[in-house]
N, C-alpha and C positions, 0 to 999 in steps of 0.2 A: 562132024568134027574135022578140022584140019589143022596141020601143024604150020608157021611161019616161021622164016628166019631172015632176020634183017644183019645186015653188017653196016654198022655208026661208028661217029665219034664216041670215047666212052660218055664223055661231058654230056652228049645227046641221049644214054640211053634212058632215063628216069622219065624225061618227056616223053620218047617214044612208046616206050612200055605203058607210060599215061593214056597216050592217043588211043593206044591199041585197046587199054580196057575199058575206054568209055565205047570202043566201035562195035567192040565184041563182046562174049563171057567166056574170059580167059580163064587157064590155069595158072597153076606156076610159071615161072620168065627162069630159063636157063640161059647161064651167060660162059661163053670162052672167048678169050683175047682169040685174035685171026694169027694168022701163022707168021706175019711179021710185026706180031704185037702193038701196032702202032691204032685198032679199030678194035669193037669188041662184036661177037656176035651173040646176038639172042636168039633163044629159041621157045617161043611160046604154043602152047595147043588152044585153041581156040572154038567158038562155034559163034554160030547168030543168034544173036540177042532174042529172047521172044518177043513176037509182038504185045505192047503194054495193053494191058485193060484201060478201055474207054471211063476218060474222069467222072466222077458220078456228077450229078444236076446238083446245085445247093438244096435243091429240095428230096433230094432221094440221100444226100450226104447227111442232114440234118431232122430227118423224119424222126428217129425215135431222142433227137435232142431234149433235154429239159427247156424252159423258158430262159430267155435273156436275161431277166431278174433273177431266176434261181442262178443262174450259172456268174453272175457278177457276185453275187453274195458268195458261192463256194471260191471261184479264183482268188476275190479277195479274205477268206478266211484262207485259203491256201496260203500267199505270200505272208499274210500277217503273221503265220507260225512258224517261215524260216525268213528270219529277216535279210535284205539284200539281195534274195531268191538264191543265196546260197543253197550247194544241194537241191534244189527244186527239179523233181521227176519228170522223164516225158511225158507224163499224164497232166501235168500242168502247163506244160508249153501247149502241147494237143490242146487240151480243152481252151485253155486263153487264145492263141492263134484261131480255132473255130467258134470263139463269145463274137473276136473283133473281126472275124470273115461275117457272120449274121449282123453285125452294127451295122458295117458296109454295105450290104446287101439290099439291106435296110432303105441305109441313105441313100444309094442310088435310084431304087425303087421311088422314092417319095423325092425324087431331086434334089435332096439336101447335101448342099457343101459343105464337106467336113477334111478331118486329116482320117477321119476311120478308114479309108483305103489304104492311107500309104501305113495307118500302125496294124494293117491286118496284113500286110505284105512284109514290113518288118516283125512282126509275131511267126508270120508264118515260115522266113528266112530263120529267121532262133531254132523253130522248129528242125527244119531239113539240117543246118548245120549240126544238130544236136543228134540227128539220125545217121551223120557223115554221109548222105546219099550222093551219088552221084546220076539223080535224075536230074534231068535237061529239061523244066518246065517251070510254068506260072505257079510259083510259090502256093498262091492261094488253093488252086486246083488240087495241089500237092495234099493240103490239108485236110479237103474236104474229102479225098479219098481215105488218109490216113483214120480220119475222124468215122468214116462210116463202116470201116471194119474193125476201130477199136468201141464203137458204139453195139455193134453187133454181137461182142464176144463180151459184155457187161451183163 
């Protein structure tokens, strides 16, 4: 663990304090104006990120899945009971983001052009926004890890 201190414009520190927590696993940001008030300084304690666990394979992310037909029938009994997808849990993003990552999967497998790629990339976006992550990766990747430790713990 170590500590930083930067001295900015104030306007700059929210970005920087930004920079900092995607670089590192920050604590708390301690802020004092400088001594001629005109810059603020932070003060953050820090460490190095750990290294991420390797994304699982779709096949080792989807191994205890149900079938593509049973999982289209529950998503869609799922929105059919909150209309609008008002309220709708991360267990419904999850699972719909990992129905339309297997469509994709699918259709690339057998060469078939479809949009299943780009709505399994926007499922999987809903997802992470929905998590507020701030991982730096392939949406889909994101999922199929998410999906194979909330598969795990069912």
């Amino acid at each position: 663990m170590f500590e930083i201190r930067i001295i900015c414009d104030p306007a700059d520190a929210d970005r920087v304090t930004t920079a900092l927590s995607g670089a590192f696993a920050t604590g708390t940001v301690r802020t004092d104006p400088t001594r001629d008030g005109e810059r603020t300084r932070l003060y953050v304690t820090a460490d190095h990120r750990p290294e991420p666990e390797p994304w699982p394979t779709p096949e080792e992310a989807y191994t205890l899945a149900p079938s593509i037909v049973s999982e289209i029938g529950w998503t869609a009994r799922a929105a059919a009971d909150r209309p609008f997808y008002d309220g709708l849990n991360r267990e419904f993003w999850l699972r719909k983001a990992a129905l339309l990552d297997r469509i994709a999967l699918s259709d690339e497998a057998d060469s078939v052009t479809s949009d299943a790629a780009d709505l399994a990339t926007r499922a999987a976006q809903r997802l992470m926004d929905l998590d507020s992550t701030a991982v730096i990766c392939d949406a889909r990747h994101y999922v199929r890890q998410q999906y194979a430790q909330w598969a795990q713990n069912q």
